[in-house]
C-alpha positions, -999 to +999 in steps of 0.1 A: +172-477+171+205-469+160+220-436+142+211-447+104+175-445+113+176-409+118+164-398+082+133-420+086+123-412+115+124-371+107+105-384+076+078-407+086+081-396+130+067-440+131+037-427+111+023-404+137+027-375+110+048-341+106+075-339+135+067-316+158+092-281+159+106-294+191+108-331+172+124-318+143+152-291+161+163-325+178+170-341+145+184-307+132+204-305+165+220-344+165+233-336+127+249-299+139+268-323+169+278-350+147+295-320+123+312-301+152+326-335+160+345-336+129+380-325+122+381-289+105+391-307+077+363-323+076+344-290+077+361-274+054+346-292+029+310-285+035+307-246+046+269-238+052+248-220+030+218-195+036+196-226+018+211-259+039+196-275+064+221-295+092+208-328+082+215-321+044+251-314+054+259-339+077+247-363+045+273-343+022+299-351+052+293-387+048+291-392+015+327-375+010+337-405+037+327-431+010+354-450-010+357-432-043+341-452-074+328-440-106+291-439-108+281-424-142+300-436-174+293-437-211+273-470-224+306-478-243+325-481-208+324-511-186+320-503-146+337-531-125+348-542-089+320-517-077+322-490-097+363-484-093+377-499-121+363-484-157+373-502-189+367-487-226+355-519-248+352-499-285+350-465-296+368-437-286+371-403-263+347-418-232+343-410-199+335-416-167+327-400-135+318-397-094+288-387-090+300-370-056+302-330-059+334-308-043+325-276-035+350-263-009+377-277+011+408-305+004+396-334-017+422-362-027+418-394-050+444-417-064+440-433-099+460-461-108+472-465-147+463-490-173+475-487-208+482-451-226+463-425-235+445-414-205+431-384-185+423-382-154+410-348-134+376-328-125+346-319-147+316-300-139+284-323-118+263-313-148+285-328-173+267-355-191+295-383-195+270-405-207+264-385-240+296-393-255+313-362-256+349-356-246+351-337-215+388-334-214+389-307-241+365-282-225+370-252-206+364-253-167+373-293-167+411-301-153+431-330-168+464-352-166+473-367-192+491-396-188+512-399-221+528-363-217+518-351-179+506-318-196+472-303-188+438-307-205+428-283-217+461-266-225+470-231-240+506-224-248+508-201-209+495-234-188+501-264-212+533-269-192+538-273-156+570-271-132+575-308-123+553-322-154+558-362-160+543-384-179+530-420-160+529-442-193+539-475-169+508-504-164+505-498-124+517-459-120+494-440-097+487-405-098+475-389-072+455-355-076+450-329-046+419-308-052+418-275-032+391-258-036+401-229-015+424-221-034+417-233-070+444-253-071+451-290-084+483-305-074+497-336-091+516-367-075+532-396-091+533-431-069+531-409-040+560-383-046+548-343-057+557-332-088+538-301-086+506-275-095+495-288-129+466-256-125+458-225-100+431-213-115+400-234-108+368-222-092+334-236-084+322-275-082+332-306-097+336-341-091+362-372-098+365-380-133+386-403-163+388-402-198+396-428-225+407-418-253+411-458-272+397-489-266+417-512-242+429-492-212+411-493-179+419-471-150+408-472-113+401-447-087+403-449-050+402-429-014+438-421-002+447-401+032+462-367+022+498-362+011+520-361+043+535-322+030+500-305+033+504-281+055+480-282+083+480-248+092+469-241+064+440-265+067+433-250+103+425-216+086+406-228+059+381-249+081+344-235+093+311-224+078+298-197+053+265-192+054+262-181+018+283-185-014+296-147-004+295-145+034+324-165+048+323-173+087+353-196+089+368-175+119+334-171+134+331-190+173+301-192+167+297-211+133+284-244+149+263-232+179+225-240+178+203-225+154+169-241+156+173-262+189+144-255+211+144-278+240+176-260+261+164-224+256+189-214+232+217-234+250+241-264+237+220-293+250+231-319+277+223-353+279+189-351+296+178-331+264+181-361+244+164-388+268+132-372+276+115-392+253+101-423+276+090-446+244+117-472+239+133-471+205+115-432+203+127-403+191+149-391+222+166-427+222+173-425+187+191-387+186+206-398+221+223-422+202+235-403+173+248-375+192+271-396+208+286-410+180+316-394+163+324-392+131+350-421+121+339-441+147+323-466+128+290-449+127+267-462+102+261-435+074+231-418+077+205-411+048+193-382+044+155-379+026+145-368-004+141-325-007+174-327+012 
């Protein structure tokens, strides 16, 4: 049994009922390895709170490895080439949007221009894009806009940005660096910085577009980060906080076991994970997973519902 069987196995255990504690802290314990495998980056992005289970995050890992697409968008909006491209057939002022939450960390995603009048930024996850109302315009939501470059919303201190330009040409890309450490969103136009279009973000969001005509499409996509991040800074950012207000990103001890109970407390070996004698059992399957490393073409791993 490979890795992506993991979830169902904690959730069915091949329908011989509830896993056992020791069952279930090898699960949990295969999830907290394959996070400590990834780069602090990677981490960064998912900091652990008093309510999260290792599983649960290992899930919100993955699904911030998935190629970017839009999954939510106003009835009024066509979704193509699986979910990247969104097109606005009639109407006006529609939207579309990842369904994938930001909470913490680096987050960046490149949209690529098609026609005028567009906006392209972060809402809130509970925005409902499918109601029809323009997110663009309301507070907490972060916005380009392509005819000007100024930010939406705008007052007259933050309407204007140093480096603001607009991307009006079929085929510009703009890039958008989310740092949610900071609360900053940083613009770039066909890969060259042109600067901090807002400081002053807090909270969630996800990946979202705005039409404001019918006509224009725009398409989103995965991009590795700018080359002049600084990764020092990224270093220092990385780890886990175990509650929205209890930061342990410095902490050694952020990714040692919590719930493992077959090494007495200790970081498991690999005779911890092949006890199991049943072929395709338990022990095989987290033997398996435990070795894999993130990026490594490891199948992505489902986490079940309650999760």
């Amino acid at each position: 049994m490979d890795g992506s069987g993991l979830s169902e196995a904690e959730a069915t255990n091949g329908g011989e009922g509830p896993l056992t504690e020791k069952k279930w802290s090898l699960v949990s314990e295969a999830a907290r390895l394959y996070i400590s495998r990834c780069s602090e980056l990677q981490r960064a992005r998912i900091p652990k709170r008093f309510k999260d289970c290792w599983l649960s995050l290992m899930h919100e890992l993955q699904g911030h490895e998935k190629p970017l697409k839009f999954s939510r968008a106003h009835t009024e909006m066509t979704l193509m080439d699986g979910g990247a491209v969104a097109t606005l057939r009639q109407a006006y002022w529609r939207a579309a949007s990842s369904k994938h939450v930001m909470r913490k960390g680096r987050h960046y995603a490149k949209f690529t221009v098609n026609g005028n009048n567009s906006f392209f930024g972060v809402l809130r996850p509970g925005w409902n894009v499918e109601s029809g109302h323009n997110p663009s315009n309301v507070e907490g939501h972060c916005f380009y806009f392509t005819n000007s470059g100024s930010r939406s919303p705008g007052t007259t201190l933050n309407y204007h940005w140093d480096g603001m330009q607009s991307a009006r040409i079929s085929g510009d890309c703009i890039g958008l660096l989310l740092d949610l450490d900071v609360g900053s969103l940083t613009v770039y136009k066909n890969d060259e910085r042109l600067g901090v279009i807002a400081d002053d973000l807090g909270g969630e969001f996800c990946w979202a577009i705005t039409l404001a005509n019918p006509g224009p499409s725009a398409r989103i996509e995965s991009a590795p980060m700018p080359e002049d991040i600084d990764e020092v800074e990224v270093r220092n950012a990385a780890g886990y906080g175990y509650d929205d207000d209890t930061d342990l990103r410095n902490d050694p001890n952020a990714y040692e076991p919590d719930t493992f109970t077959g090494g007495g407390g200790r970081a498991p070996g690999p005779g911890d994970f092949t006890a199991d004698p049943e072929p395709g059992g338990l022990g095989e399957l987290i033997g398996s997973t435990a070795g894999l490393r993130p990026g490594s073409g490891a199948p992505i791993i489902q986490s079940p519902a309650g999760f």
